[in-house]
PQR file of N, CA, C, O and H, with PARSE charges and radii, in Angstrom:
ATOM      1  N   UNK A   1       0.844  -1.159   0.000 -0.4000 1.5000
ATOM      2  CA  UNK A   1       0.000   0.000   0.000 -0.0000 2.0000
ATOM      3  C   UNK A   1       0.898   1.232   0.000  0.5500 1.7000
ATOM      4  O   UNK A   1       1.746   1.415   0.873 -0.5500 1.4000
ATOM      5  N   UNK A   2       0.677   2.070  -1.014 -0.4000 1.5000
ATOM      6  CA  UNK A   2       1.491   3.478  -0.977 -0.0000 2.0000
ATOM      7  C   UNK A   2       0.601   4.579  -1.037  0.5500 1.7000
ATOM      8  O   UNK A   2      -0.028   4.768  -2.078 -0.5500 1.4000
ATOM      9  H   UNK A   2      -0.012   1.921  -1.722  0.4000 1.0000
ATOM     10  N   UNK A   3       0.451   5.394   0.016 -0.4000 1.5000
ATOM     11  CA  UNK A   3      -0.099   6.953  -0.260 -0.0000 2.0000
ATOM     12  C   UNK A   3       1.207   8.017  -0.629  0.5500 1.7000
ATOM     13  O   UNK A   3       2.427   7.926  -0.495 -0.5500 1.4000
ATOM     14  H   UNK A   3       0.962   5.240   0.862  0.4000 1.0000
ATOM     15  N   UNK A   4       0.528   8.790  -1.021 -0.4000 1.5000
ATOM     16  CA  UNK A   4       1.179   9.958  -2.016 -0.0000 2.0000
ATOM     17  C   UNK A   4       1.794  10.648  -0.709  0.5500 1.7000
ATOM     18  O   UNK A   4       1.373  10.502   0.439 -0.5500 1.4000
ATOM     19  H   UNK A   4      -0.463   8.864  -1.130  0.4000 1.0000
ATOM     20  N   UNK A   5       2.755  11.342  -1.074 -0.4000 1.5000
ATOM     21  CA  UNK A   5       3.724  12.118   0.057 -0.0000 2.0000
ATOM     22  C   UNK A   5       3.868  11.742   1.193  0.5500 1.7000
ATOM     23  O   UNK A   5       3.713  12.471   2.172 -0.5500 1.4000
ATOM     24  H   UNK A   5       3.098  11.461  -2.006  0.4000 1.0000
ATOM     25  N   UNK A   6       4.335   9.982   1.247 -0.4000 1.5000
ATOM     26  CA  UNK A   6       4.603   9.494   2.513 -0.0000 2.0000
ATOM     27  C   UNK A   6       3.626   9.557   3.314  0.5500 1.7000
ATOM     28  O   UNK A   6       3.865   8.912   4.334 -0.5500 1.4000
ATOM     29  H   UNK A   6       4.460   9.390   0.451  0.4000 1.0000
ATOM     30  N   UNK A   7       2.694  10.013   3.311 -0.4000 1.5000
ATOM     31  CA  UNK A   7       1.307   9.618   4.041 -0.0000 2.0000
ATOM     32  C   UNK A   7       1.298   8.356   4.772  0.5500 1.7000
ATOM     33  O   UNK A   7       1.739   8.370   5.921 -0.5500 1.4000
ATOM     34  H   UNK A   7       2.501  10.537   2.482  0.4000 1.0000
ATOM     35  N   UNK A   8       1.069   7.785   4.512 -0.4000 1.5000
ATOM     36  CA  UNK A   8       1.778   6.120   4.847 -0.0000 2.0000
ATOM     37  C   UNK A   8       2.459   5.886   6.082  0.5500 1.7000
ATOM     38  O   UNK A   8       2.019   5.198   7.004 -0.5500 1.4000
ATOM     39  H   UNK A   8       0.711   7.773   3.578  0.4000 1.0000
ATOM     40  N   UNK A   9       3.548   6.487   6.056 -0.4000 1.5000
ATOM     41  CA  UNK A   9       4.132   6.788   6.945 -0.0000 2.0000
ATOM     42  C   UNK A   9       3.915   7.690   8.346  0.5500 1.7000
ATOM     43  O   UNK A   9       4.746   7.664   9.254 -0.5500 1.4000
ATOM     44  H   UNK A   9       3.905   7.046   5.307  0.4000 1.0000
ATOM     45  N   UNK A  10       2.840   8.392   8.392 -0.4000 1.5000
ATOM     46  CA  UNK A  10       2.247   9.014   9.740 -0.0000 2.0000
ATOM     47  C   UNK A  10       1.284   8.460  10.291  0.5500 1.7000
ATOM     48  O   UNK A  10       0.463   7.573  10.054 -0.5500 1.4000
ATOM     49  H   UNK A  10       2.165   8.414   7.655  0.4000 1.0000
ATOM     50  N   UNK A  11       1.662   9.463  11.413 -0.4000 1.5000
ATOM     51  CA  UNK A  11       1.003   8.674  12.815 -0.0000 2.0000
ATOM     52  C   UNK A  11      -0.653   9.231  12.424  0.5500 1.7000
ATOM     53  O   UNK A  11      -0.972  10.346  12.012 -0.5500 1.4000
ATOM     54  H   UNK A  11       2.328  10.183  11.606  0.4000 1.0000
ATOM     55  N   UNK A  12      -1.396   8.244  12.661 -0.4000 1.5000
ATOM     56  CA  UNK A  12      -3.106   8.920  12.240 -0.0000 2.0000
ATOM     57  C   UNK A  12      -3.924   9.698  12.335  0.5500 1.7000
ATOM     58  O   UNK A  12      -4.906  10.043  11.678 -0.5500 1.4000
ATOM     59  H   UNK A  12      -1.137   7.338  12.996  0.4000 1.0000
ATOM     60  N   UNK A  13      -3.140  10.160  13.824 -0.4000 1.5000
ATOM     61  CA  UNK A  13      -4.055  11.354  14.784 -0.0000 2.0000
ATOM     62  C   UNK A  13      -3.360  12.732  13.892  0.5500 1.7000
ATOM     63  O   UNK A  13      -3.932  13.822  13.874 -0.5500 1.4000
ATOM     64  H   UNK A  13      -2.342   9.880  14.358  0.4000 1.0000
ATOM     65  N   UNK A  14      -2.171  12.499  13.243 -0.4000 1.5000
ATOM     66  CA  UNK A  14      -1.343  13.985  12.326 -0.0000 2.0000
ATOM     67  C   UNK A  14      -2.173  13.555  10.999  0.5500 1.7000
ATOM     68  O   UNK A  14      -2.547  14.466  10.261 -0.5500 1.4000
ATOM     69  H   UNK A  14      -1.706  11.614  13.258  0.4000 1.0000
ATOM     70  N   UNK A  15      -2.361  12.726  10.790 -0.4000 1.5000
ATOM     71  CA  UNK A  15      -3.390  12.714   9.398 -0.0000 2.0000
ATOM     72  C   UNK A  15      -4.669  12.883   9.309  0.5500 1.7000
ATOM     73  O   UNK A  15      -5.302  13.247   8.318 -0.5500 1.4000
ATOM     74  H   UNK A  15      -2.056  11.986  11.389  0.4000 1.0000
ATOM     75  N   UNK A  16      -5.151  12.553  10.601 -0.4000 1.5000
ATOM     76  CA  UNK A  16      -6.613  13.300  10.627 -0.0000 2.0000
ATOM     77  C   UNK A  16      -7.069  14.888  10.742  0.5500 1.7000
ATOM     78  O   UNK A  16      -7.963  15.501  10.158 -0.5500 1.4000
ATOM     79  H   UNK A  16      -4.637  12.257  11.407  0.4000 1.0000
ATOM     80  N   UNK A  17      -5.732  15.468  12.099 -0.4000 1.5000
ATOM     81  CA  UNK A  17      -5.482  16.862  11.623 -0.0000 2.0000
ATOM     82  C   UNK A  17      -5.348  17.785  10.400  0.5500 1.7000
ATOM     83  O   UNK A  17      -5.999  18.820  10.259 -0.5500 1.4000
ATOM     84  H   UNK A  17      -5.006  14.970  12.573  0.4000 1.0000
ATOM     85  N   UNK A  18      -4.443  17.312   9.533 -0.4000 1.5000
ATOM     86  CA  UNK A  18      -4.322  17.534   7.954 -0.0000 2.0000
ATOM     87  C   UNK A  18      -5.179  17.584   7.228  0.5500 1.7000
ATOM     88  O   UNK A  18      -5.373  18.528   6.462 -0.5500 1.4000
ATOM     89  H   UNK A  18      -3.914  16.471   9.647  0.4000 1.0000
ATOM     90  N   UNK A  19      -5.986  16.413   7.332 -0.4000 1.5000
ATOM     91  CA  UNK A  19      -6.630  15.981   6.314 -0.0000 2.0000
ATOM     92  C   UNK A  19      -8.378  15.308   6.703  0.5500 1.7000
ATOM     93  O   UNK A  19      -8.691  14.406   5.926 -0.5500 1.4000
ATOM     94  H   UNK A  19      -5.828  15.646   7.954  0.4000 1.0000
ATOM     95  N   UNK A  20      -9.229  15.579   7.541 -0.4000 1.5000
ATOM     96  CA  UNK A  20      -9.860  15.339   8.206 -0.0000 2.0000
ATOM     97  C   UNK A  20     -11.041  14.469   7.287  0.5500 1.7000
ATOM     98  O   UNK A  20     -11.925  13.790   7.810 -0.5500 1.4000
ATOM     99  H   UNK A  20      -8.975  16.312   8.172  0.4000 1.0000
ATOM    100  N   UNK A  21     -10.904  14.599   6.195 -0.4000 1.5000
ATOM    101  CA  UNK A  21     -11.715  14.031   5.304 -0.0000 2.0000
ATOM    102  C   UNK A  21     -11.594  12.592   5.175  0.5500 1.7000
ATOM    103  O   UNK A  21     -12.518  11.896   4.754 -0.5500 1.4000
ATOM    104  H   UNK A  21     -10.187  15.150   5.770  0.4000 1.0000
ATOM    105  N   UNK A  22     -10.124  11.998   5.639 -0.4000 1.5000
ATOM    106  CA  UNK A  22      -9.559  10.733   5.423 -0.0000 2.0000
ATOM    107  C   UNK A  22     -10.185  10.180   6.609  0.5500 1.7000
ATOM    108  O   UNK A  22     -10.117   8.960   6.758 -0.5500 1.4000
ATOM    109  H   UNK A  22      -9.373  12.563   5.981  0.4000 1.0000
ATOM    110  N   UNK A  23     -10.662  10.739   7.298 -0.4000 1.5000
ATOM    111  CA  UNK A  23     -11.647   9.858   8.261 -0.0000 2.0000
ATOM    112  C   UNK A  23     -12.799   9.802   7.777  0.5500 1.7000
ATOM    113  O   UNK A  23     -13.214   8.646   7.850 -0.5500 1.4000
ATOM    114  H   UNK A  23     -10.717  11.730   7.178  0.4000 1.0000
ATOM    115  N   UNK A  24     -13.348  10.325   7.426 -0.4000 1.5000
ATOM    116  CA  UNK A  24     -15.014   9.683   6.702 -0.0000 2.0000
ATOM    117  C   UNK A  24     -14.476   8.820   5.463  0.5500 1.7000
ATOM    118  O   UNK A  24     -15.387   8.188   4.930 -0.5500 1.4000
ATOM    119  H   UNK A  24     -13.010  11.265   7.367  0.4000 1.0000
ATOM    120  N   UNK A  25     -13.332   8.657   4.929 -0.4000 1.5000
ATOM    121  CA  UNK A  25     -12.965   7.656   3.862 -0.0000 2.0000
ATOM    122  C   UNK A  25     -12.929   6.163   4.904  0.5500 1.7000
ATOM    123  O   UNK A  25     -13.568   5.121   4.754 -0.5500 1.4000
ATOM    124  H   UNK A  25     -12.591   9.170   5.362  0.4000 1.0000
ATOM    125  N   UNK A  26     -12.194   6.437   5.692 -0.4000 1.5000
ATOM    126  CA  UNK A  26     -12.083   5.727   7.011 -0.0000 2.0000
ATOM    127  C   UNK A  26     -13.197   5.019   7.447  0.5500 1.7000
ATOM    128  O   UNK A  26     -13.154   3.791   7.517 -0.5500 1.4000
ATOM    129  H   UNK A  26     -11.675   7.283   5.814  0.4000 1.0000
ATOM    130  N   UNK A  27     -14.202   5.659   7.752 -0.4000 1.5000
ATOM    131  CA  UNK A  27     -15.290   5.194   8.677 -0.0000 2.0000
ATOM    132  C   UNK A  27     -15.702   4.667   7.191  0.5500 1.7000
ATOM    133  O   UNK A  27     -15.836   3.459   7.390 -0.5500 1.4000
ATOM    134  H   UNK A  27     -14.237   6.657   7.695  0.4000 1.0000
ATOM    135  N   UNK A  28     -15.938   4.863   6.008 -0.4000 1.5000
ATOM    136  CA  UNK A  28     -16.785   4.229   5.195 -0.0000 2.0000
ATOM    137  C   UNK A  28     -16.379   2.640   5.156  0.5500 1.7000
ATOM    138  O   UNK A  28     -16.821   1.726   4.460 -0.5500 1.4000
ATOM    139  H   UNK A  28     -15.829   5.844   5.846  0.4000 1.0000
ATOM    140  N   UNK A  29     -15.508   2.660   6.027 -0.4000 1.5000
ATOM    141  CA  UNK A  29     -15.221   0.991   5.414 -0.0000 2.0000
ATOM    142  C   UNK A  29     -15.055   0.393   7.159  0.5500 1.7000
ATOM    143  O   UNK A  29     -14.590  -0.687   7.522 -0.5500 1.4000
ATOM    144  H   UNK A  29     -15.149   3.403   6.592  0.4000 1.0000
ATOM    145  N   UNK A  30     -15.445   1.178   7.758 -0.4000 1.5000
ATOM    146  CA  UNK A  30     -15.710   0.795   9.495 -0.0000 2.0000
ATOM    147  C   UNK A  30     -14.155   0.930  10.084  0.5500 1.7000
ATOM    148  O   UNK A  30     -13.990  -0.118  10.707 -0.5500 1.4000
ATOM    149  H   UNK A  30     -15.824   2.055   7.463  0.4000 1.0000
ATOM    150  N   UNK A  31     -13.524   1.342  10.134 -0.4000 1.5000
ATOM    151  CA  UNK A  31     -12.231   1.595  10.391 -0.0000 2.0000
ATOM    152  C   UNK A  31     -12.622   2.669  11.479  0.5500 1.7000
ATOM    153  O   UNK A  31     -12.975   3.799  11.139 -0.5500 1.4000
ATOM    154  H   UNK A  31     -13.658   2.194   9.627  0.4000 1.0000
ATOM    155  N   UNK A  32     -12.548   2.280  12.789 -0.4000 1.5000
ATOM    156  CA  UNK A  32     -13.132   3.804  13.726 -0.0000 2.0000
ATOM    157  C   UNK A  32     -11.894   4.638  13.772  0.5500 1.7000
ATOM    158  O   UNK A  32     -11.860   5.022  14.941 -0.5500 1.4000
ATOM    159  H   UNK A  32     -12.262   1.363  13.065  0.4000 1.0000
ATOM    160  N   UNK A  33     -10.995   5.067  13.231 -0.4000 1.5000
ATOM    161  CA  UNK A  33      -9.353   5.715  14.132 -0.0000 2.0000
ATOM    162  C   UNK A  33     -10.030   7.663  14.178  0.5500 1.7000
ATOM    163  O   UNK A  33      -9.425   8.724  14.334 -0.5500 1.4000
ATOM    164  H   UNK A  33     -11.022   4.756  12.281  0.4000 1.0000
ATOM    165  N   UNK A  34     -11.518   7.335  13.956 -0.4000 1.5000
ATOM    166  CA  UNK A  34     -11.799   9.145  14.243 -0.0000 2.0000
ATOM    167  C   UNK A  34     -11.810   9.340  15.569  0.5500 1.7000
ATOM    168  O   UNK A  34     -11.092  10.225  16.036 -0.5500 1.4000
ATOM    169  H   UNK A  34     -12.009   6.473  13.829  0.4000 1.0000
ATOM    170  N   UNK A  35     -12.736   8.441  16.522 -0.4000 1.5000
ATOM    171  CA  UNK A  35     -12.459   8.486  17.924 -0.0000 2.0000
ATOM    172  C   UNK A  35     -11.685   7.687  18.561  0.5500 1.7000
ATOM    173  O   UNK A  35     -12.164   7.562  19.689 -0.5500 1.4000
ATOM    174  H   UNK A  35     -13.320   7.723  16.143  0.4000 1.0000
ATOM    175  N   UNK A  36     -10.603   6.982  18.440 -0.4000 1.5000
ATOM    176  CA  UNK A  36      -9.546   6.514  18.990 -0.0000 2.0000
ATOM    177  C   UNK A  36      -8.713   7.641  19.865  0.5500 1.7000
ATOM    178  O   UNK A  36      -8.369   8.755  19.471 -0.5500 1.4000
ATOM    179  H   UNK A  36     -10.214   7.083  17.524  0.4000 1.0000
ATOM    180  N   UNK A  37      -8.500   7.090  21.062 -0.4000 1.5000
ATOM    181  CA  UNK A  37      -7.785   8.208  21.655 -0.0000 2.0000
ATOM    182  C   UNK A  37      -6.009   8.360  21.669  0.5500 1.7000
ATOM    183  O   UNK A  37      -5.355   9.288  22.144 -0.5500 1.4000
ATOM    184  H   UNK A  37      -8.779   6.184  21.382  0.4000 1.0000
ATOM    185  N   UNK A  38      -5.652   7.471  21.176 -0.4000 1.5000
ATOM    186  CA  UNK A  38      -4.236   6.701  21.340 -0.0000 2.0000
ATOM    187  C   UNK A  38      -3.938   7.725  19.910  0.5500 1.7000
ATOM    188  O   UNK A  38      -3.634   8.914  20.007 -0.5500 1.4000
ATOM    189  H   UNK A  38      -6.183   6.717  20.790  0.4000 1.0000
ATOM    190  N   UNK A  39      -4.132   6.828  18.315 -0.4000 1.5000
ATOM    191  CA  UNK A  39      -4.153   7.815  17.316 -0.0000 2.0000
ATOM    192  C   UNK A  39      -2.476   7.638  17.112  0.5500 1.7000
ATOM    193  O   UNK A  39      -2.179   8.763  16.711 -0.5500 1.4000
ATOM    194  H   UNK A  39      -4.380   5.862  18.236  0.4000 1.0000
ATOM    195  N   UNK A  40      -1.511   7.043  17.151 -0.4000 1.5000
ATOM    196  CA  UNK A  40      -0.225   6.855  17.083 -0.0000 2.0000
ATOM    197  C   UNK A  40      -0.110   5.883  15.795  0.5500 1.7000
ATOM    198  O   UNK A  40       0.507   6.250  14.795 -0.5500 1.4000
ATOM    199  H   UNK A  40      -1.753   6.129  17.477  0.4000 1.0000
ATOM    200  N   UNK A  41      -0.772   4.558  15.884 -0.4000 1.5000
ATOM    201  CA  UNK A  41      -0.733   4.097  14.626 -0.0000 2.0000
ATOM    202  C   UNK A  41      -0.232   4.619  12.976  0.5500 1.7000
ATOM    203  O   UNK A  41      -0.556   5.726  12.546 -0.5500 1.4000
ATOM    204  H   UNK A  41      -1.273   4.260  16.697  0.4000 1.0000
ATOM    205  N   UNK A  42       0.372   3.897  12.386 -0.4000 1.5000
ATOM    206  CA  UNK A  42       0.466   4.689  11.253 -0.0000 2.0000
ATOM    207  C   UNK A  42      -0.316   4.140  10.076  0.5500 1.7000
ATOM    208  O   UNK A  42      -0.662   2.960  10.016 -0.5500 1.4000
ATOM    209  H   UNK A  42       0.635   2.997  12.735  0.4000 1.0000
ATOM    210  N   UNK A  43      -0.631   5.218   8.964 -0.4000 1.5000
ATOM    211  CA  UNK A  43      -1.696   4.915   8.277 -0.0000 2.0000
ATOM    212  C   UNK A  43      -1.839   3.843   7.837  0.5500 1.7000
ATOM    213  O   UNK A  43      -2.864   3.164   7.892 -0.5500 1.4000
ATOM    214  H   UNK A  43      -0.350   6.176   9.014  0.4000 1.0000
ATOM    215  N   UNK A  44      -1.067   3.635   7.466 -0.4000 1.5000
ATOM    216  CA  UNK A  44      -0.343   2.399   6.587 -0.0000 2.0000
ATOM    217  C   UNK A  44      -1.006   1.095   7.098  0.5500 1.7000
ATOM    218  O   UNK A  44      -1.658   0.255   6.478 -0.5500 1.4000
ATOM    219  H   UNK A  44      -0.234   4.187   7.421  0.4000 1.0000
ATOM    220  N   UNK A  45      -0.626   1.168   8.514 -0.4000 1.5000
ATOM    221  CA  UNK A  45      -0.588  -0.024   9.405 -0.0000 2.0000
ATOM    222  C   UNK A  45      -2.252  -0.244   9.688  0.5500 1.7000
ATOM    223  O   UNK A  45      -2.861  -1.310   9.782 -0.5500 1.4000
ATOM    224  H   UNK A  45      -0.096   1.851   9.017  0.4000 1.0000
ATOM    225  N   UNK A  46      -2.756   1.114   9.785 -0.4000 1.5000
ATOM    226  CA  UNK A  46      -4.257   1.174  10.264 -0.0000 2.0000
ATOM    227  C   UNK A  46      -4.937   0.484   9.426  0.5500 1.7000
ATOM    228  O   UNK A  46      -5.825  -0.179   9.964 -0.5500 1.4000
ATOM    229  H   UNK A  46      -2.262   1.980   9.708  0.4000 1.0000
ATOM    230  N   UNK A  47      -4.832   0.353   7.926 -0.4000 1.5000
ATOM    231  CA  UNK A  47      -5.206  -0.008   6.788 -0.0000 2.0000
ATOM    232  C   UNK A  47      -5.147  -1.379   7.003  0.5500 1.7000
ATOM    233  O   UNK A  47      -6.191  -2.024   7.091 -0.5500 1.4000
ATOM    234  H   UNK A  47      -4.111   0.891   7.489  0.4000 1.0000
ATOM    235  N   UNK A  48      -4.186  -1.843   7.086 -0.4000 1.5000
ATOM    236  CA  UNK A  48      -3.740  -3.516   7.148 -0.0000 2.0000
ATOM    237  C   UNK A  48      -3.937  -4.015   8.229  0.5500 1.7000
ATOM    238  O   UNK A  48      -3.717  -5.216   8.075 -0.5500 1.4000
ATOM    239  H   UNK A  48      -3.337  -1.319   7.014  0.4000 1.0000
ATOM    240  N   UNK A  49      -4.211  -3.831   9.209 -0.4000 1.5000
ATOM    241  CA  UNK A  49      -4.712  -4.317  10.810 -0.0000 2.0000
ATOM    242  C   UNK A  49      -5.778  -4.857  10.424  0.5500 1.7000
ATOM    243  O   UNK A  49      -5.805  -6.086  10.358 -0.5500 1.4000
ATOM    244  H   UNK A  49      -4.389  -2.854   9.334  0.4000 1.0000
ATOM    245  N   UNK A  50      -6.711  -4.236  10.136 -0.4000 1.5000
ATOM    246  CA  UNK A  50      -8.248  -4.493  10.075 -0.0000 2.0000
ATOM    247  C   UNK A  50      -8.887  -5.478   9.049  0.5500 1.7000
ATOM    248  O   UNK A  50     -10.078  -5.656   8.790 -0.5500 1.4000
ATOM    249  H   UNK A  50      -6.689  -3.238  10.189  0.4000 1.0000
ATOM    250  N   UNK A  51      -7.780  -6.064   8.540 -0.4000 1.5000
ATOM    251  CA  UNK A  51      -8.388  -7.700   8.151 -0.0000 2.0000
ATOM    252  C   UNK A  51      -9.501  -7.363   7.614  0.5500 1.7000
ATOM    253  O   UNK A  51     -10.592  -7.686   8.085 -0.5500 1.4000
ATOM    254  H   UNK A  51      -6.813  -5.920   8.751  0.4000 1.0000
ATOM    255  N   UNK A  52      -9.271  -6.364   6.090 -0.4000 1.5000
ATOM    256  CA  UNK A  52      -9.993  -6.261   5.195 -0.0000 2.0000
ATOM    257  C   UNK A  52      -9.882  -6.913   3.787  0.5500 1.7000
ATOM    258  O   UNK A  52      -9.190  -7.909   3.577 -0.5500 1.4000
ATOM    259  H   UNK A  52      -8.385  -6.102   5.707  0.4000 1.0000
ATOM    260  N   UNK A  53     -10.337  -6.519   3.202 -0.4000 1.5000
ATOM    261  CA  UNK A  53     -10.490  -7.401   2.162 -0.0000 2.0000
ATOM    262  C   UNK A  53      -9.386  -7.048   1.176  0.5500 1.7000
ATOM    263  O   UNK A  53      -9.058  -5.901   1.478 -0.5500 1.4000
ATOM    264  H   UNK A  53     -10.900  -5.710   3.373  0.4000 1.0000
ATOM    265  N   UNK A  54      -8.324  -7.641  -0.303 -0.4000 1.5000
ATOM    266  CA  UNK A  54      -7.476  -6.944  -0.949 -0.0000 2.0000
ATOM    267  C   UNK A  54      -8.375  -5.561  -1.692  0.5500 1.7000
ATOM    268  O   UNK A  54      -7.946  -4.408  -1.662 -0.5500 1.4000
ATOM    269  H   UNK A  54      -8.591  -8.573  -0.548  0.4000 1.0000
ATOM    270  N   UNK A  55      -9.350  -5.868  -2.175 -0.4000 1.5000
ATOM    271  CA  UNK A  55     -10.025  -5.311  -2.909 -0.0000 2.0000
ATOM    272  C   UNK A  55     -10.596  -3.289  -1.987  0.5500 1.7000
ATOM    273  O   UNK A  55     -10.528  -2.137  -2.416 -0.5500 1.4000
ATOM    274  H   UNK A  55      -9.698  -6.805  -2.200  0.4000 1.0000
ATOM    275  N   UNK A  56     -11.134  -3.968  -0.522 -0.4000 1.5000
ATOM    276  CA  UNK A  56     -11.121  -2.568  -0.167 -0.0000 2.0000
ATOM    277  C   UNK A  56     -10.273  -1.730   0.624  0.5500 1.7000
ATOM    278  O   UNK A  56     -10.375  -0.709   1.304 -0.5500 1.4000
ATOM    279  H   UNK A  56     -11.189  -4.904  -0.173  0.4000 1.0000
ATOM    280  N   UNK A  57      -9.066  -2.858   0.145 -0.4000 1.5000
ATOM    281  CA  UNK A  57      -7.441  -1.873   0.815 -0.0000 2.0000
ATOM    282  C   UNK A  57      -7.417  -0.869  -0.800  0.5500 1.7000
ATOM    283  O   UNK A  57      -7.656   0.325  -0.984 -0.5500 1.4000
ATOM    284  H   UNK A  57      -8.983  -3.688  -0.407  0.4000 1.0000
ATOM    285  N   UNK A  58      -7.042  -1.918  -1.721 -0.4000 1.5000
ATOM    286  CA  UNK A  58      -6.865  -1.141  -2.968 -0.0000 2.0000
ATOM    287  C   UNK A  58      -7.555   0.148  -3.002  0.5500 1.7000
ATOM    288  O   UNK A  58      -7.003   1.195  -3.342 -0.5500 1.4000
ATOM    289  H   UNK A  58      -6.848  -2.887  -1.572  0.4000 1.0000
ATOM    290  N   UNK A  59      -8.939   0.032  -2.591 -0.4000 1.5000
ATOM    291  CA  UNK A  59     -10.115   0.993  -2.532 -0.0000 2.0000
ATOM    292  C   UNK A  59      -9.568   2.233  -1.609  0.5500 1.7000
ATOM    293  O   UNK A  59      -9.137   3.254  -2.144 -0.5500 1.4000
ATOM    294  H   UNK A  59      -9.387  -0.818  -2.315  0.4000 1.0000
ATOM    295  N   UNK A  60      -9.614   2.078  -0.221 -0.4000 1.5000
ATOM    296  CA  UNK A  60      -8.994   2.282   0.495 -0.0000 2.0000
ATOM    297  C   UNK A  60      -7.857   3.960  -0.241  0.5500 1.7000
ATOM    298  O   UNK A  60      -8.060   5.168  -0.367 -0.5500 1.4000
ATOM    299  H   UNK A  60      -9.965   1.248   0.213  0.4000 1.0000
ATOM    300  N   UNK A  61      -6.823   3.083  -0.500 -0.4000 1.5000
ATOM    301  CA  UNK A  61      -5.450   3.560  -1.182 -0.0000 2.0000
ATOM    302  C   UNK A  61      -6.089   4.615  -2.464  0.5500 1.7000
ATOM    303  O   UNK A  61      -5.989   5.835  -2.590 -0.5500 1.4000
ATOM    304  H   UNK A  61      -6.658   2.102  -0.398  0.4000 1.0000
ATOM    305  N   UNK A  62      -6.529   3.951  -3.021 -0.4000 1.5000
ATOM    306  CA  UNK A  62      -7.285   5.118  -4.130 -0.0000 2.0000
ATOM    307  C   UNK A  62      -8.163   6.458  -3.962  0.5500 1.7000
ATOM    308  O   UNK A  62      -7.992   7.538  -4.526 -0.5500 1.4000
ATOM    309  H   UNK A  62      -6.610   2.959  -2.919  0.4000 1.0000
ATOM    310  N   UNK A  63      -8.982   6.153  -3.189 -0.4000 1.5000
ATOM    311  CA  UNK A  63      -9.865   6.570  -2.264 -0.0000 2.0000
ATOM    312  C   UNK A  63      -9.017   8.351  -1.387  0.5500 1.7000
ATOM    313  O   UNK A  63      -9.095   9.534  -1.719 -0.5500 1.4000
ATOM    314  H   UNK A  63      -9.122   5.276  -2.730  0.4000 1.0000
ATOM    315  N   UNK A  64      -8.456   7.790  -0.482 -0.4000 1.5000
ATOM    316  CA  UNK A  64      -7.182   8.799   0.059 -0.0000 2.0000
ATOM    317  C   UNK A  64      -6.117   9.069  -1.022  0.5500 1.7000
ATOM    318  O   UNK A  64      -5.370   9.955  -0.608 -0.5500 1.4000
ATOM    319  H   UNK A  64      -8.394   6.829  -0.213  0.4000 1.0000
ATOM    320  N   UNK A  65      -5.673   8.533  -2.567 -0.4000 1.5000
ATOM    321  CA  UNK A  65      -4.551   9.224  -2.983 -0.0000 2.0000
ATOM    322  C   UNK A  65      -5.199  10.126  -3.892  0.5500 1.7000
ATOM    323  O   UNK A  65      -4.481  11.049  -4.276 -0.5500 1.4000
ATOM    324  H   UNK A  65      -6.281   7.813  -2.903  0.4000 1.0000
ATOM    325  N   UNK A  66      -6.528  10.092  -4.393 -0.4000 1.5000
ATOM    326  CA  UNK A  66      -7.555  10.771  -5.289 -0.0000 2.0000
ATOM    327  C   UNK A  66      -7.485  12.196  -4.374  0.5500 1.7000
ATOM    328  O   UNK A  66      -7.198  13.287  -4.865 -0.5500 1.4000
ATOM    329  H   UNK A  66      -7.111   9.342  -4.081  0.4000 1.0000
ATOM    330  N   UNK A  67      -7.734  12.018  -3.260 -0.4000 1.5000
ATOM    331  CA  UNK A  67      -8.311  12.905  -2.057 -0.0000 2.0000
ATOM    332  C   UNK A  67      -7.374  13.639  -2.540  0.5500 1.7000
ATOM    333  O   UNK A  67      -7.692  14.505  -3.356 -0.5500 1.4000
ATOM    334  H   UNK A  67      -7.967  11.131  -2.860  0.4000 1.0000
ATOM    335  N   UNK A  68      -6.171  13.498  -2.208 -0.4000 1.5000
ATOM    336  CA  UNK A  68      -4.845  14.403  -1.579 -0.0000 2.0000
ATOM    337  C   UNK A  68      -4.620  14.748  -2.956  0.5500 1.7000
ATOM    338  O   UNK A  68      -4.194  15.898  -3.069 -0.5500 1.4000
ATOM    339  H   UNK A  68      -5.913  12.795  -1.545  0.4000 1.0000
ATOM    340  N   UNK A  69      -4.840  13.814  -4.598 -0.4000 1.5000
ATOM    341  CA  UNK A  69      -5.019  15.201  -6.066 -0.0000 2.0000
ATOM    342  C   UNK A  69      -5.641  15.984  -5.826  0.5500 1.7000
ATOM    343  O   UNK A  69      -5.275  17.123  -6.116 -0.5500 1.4000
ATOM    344  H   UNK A  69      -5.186  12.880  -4.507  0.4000 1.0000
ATOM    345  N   UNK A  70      -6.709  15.796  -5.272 -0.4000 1.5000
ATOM    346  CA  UNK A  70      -7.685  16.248  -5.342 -0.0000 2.0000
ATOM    347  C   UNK A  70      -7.489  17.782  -4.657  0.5500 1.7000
ATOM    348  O   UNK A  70      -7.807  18.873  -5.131 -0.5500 1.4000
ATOM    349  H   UNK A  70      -7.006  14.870  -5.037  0.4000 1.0000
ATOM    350  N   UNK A  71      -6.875  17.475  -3.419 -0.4000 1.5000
ATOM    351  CA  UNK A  71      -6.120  19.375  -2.593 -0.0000 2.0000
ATOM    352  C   UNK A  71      -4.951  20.026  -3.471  0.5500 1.7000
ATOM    353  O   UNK A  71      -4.553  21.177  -3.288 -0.5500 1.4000
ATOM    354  H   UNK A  71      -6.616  16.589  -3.034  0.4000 1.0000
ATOM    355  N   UNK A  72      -4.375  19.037  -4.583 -0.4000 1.5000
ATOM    356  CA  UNK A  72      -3.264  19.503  -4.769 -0.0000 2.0000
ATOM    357  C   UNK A  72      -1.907  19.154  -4.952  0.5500 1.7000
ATOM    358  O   UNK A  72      -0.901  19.736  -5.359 -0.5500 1.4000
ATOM    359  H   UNK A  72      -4.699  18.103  -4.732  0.4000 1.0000
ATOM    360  N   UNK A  73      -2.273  17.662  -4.391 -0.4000 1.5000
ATOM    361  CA  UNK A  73      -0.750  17.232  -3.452 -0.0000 2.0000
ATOM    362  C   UNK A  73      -0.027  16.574  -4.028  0.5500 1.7000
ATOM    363  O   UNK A  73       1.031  16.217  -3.509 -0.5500 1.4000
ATOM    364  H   UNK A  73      -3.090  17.189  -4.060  0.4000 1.0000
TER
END
């Protein structure tokens, strides 16, 4: 799984700050990390924990790298 500008690589609670939209991408696929209080996880990892399917990681990944064309990025 690769997001655009190392995204991937941060902790979730700095990507929800940023980018707050990547949590309703999030919750669409039941992934709660909007109210998690911890929020250290990295995206990457949050994605692949949750023993989803290949198909709505891919989704997932598209989903958030569309987003971040989508600002610009």
């Amino acid at each position: 799984m690769e997001f655009k500008n190392g995204l991937g690589e941060k902790a979730i609670q700095d990507v929800m700050v940023s980018y707050p939209e990547i949590g309703e991408i999030l919750n669409r696929y039941e992934i709660g990390c909007v109210t998690c209080k911890v929020g250290i996880c990295l995206l990457k990892d949050v994605v692949a924990i949750h023993g989803l399917s290949k198909e709505d990681e891919t989704n997932i990944e598209l989903e958030i790298n569309n987003h971040l064309v989508s600002k610009g990025e």
